[in-house]
N, C-alpha and C positions, 0 to 999 in steps of 0.2 A: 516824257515817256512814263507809262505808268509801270508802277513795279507791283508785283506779285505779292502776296502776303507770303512770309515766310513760312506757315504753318502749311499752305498749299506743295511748298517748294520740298517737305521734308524726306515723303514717299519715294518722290524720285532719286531725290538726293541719297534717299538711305539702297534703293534701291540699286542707284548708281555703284554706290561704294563695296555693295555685296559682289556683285557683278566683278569688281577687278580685284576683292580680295577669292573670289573661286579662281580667275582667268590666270591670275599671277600665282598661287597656289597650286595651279596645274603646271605652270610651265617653270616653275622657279622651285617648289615645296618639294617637289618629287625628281628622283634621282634613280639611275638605272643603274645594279651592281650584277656582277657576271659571278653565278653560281655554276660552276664547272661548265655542262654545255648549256646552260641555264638563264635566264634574265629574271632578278627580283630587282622591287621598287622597296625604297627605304627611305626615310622623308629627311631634307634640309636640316638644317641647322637652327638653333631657335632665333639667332640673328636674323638668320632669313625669312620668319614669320615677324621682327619685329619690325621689320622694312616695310612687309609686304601690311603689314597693321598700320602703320604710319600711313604708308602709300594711299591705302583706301580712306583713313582720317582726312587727305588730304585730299581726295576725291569727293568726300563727302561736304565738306566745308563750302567745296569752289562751284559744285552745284547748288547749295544751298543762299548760299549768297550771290552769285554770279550777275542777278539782276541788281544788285548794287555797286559792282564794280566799274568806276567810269572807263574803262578800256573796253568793256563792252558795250560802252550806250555810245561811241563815237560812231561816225560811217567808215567801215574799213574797206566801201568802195572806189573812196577818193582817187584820184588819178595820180599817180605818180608824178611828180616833180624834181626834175633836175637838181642836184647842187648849183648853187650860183656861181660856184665858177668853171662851171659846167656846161651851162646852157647854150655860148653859142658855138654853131660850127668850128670856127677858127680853134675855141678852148678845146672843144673834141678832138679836134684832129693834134693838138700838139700833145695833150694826156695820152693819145693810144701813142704816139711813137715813142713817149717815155714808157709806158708800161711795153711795148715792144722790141726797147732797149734792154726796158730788164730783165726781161722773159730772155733776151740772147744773152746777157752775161751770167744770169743765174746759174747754167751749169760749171761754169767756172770758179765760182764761189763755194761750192758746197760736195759732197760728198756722193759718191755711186749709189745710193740706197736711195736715197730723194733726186736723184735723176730717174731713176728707174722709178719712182713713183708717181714724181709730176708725167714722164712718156704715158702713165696711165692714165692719168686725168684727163690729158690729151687727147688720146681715144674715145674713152667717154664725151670728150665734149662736140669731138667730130660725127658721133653718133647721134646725138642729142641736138645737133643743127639741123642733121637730115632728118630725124622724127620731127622736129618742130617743122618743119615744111608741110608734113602727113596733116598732122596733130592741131602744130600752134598756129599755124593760118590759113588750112585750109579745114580745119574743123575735122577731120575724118580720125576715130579712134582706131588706132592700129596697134593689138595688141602682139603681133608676132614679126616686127623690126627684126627682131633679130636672126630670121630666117634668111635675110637679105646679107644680116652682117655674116651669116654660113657660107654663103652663098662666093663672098671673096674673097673669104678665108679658103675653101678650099678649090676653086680656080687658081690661086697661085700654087697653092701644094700639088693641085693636079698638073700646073702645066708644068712645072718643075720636074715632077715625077716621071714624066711620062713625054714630055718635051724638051726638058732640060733648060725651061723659060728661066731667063732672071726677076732678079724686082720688077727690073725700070720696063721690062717687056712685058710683066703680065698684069703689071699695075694697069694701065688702060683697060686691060681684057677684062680683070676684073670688076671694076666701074660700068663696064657695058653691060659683064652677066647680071651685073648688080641690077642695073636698069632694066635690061631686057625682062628678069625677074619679077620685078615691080608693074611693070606694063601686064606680063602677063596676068599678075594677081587684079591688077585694075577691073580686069574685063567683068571677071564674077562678081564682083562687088559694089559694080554699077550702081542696082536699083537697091541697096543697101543704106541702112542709115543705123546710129545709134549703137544699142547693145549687141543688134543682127551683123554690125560689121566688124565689132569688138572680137565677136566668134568664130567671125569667119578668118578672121585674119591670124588669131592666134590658133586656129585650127593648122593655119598655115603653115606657123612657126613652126609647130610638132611633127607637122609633115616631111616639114625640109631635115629636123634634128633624126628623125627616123627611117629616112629613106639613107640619110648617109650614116644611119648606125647599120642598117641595113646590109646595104650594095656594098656586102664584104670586097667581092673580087677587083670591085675600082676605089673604092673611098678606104678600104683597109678594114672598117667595120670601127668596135673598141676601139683597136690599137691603134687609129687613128694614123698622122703621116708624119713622119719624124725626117729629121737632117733638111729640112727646108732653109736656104742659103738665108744670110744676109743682106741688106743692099749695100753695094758699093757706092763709093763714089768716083767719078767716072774711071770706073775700068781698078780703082785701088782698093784692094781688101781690104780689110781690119784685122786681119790674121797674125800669129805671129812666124809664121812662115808663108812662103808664096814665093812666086812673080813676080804679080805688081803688088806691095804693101806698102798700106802708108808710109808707117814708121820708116821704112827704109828708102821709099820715094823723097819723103823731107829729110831724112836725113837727123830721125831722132829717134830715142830709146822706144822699144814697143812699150804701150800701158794698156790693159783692156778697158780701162772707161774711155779712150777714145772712141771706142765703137759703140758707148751708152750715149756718150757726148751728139756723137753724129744720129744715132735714132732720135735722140731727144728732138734736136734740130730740125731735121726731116720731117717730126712729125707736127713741129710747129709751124713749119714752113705749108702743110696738109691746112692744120686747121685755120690758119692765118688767110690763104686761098679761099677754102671752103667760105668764110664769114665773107667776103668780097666779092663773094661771087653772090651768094643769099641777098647781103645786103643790093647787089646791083637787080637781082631779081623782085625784089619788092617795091621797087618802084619803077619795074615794067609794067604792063597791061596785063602782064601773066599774074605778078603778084597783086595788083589789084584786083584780079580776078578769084585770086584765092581766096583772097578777106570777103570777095562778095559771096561765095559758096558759102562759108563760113557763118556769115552773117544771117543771110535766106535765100536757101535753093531754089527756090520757089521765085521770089522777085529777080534773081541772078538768072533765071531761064527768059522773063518774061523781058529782060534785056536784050535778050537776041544772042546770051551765051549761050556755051553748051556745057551745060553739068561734064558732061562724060570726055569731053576733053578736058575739061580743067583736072578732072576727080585721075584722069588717065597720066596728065602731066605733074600732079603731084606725088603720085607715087613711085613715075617714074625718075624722076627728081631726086624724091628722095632717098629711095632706093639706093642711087649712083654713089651716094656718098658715103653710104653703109657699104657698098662694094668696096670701095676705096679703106675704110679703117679695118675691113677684114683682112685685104692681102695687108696690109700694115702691120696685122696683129700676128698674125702667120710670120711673116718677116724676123717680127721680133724675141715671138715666143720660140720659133726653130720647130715647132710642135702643135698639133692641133687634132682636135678627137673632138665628135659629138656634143661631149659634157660639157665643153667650154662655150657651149649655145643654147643655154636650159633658158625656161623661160624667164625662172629670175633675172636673165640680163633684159628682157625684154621689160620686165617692172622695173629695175633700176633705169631702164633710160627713158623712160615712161615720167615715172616719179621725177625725175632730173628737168623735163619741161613742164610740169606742174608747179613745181616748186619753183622753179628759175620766173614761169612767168610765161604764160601763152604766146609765142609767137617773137617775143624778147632774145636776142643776140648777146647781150651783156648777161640778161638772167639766166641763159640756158649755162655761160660759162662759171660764175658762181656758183650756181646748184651744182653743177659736175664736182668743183675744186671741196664743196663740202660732201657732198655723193662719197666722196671716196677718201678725202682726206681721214673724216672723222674716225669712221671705222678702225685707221692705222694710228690716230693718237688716243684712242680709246680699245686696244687690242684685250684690255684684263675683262672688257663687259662683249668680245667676239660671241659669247655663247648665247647673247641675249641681243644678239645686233637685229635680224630679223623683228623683234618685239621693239626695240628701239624705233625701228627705219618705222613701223605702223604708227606711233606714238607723236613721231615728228610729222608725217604725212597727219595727224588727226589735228596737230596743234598748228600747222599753215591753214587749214581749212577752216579753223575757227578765227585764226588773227589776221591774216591776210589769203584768205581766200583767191587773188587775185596775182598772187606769187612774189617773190621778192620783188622783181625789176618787171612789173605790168609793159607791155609794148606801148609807148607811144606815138599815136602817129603822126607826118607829119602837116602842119596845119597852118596857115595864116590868120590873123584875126584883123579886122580892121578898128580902126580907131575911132572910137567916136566923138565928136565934137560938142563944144557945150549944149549948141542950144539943141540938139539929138537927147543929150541927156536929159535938158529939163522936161 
C-alpha cells in the first residue's frame, strides 16, 4: 500500500480538526439562559472548551496519521466467521435454547426497572426484523417504518375505543392494517429506486404522524388515546381487583411486576416467533427472491421474476410485523399520541439494521440490545446522545462498514482432491 506523505495529509488533517472544534463549539460551548420572557446564550464552562480542544487534537492527529495505522490498511470487507464452537448446526441450535433459557429466567432474577427496559429492546428488535426484510434483504430504503408501527399502535387503541376489542382480538387486526398498509404504499413506489424511494417513504411516515395528529374527532388529535387495557392471560387480569385476577386465581399475594413479568414474556414469546418465521422465509423462493432484487433488479426481471411482486411482498411482510409491535406498544404503554411516532424512531430502527448487519438475525438483535441499552447506562451525557448516536454511526462505517454480525449465507463447498490441487 502506498502511504501519503505526511506533509500532503496536514490541510486536511487541520482542516478536519477545525471543523469539530466549530461543530462541538456550537453544540456543547453554548447554553440557553431564560431572561424573563427572554432567551440569552451564555457560553460553557472553560472545562468544556478543554474537551472540546483535546477532541479536535485528537481529530487532528488520527487524520494525519491514519494512513499509517495498520487497522486501516486491513480488508474490513472480510466475511464474517463463526466462532468455532459455533459453526455447526447442532452447536447453533443448542446455544439458542441456552440463550433462550435465559432470556426466560432473566425476569426472575432481577428487578421491575430492567424488565421494563429489556420489554423495550424487545420492541425494538421486533421492529428492526421487520425493516430488515424492507431494507436488509430485499434492498428497498424505507425511510418511514414507522408509519407502519402507527399504524397498530392505533388500530388497537381504536378498536378498543370504539369496539371495546381486547389484545388477543385486535392483535391480528392489527398485523393485517399493518400489512394492508404496506401493500398499499408498495404500489407508488414500484418504479422507484434509491434516494427517490428514501423520500417517498419517509414522506409517508409524516403523513401517517399528521393525519392522526390531525383527525381530531377519531384518533383524539394531541391528546392522543389513553386507558388502553392490558393483555390478559387467558381471561386473568393483572389487576389488583377484579373477577378473574391472577393473584387470586393462584391463590397468591397480588405484586405489580407480575404484570411487567407477563409483558416482558409476551413480548419475547412476539419476537422469538417473528425470527422463525423470517428465518423460515429466507430460505423459501420468496427469500431468495429478495436477495435477487437486492442484488440486481435488472438480472432478477430477466429471470422470469417480477420486481413488483417481490418489491409488493416485501413490504407487505414487513409491514405485518411493525403492525404487531405497535398494538404491543399501545398494550404496554396504556397511552399513545402522534409524538411517540416521530421520525427519530424511524432512524433508530434504520440505524439498528445498519449497525446490526444487512439482512442478519443475530446482528439486527445486538444492535437493538446496544440501540437502547447504552443511552440508559450513560443517562449523565442524554443531552449529547443525538451527537453520540452520529459519532458511532460515523465510527461503523469506517471499521466495519459491513455491521457487526454481516449475513451469512448458506453455502456448500466441495472438497478438493490432490491431484485437482497440483
Amino acid at each position: 500500500m502506498n502511504r501519503q506523505p505526511i506533509a500532503t495529509q496536514f490541510i486536511p488533517a487541520l482542516f478536519a480538526a477545525g471543523l469539530t472544534l466549530f461543530l462541538g463549539a456550537s453544540v456543547m460551548g453554548l447554553r440557553l439562559r431564560s431572561e424573563g420572557v427572554t432567551l440569552g446564550v451564555e457560553l460553557a464552562g472553560a472545562d468544556t472548551f478543554i474537551k472540546l480542544g483535546l477532541a479536535a487534537l485528537v481529530v487532528f492527529l488520527f487524520q494525519l496519521f491514519r494512513d499509517r495505522l495498520p487497522r486501516f490498511r486491513k480488508d474490513t470487507t472480510s466475511r464474517f466467521e463463526m466462532p468455532a464452537f459455533m459453526r455447526s448446526d447442532k452447536q447453533q441450535r443448542l446455544w439458542l435454547m441456552l440463550v433462550v433459557a435465559g432470556l426466560l429466567i432473566f425476569p426472575f432474577t432481577t428487578g421491575r426497572s430492567n424488565i421494563d427496559l429489556a420489554t423495550l429492546v424487545l420492541i425494538y428488535v421486533m421492529l428492526a426484523i421487520g425493516l430488515n426484510i424492507v431494507v436488509g434483504l430485499a434492498g428497498l430504503l424505507d425511510l418511514g417504518y414507522v408509519g407502519f408501527y402507527a399504524v397498530g399502535a392505533y388500530s388497537y387503541g381504536l378498536l378498543y375505543t370504539y369496539f371495546g376489542f381486547s389484545f388477543w382480538e385486535a392483535l391480528p387486526i392489527a398485523g393485517l392494517m399493518g400489512a394492508f398498509t404496506g401493500w398499499l404504499l408498495g404500489y407508488p413506489v414500484l418504479r422507484l429506486r434509491g434516494d427517490y424511494l428514501a423520500i417517498v417513504t419517509l414522506g409517508f411516515g409524516e403523513i401517517i404522524r399528521l393525519l392522526l395528529n390531525n383527525w381530531t374527532e377519531l384518533t383524539g388529535g394531541p391528546n392522543g388515546i389513553g386507558g388502553i387495557p392490558k393483555p390478559s392471560l387467558f381471561g386473568l387480569t393483572f389487576e389488583r381487583r377484579g373477577d378473574n385476577t391472577f393473584h387470586e386465581f393462584f391463590g397468591i399475594a397480588y405484586d405489580p411486576v407480575h404484570r411487567v413479568i407477563f409483558l416482558y414474556l409476551l413480548a419475547l414469546l412476539l419476537v422469538l416467533l417473528s425470527i422463525y418465521i423470517i428465518r423460515r422465509l429466507i430460505r423459501m423462493p420468496i427469500g431468495r427472491a429478495w436477495e435477487a432484487l437486492r442484488e440486481d433488479e435488472i438480472a432478477c426481471r430477466s429471470l422470469g421474476m417480477s420486481p413488483t411482486n417481490i418489491k409488493l411482498s416485501a413490504f407487505t411482510i414487513g409491514s405485518t410485523f411493525a403492525g404487531f409491535a405497535g398494538a404491543f406498544f399501545a398494550a404496554r404503554q396504556s397511552f399513545i399520541s402522534p409524538e411517540s411516532f416521530a421520525f427519530i424512531e424511524s432512524a433508530i430502527i434504520l440505524a439498528i439494521v445498519v449497525l446490526g448487519g444487512m439482512g442478519s438475525q443475530l446482528g439486527v438483535v445486538l444492535a437493538a440490545i446496544a440501540m437502547v441499552l447504552l443511552p440508559e447506562l450513560a443517562r449523565e451525557f442524554n443531552e449529547y446522545r443525538m451527537l453520540l448516536f452520529g459519532l458511532m454511526m460515523v465510527l461503523m462505517m469506517i471499521w466495519r462498514p459491513q455491521g457487526l454480525l454481516p449475513m451469512k449465507r448458506p453455502h456448500r463447498e466441495l472438497k478438493t482432491t490432490g491431484t485437482e490441487a497440483q
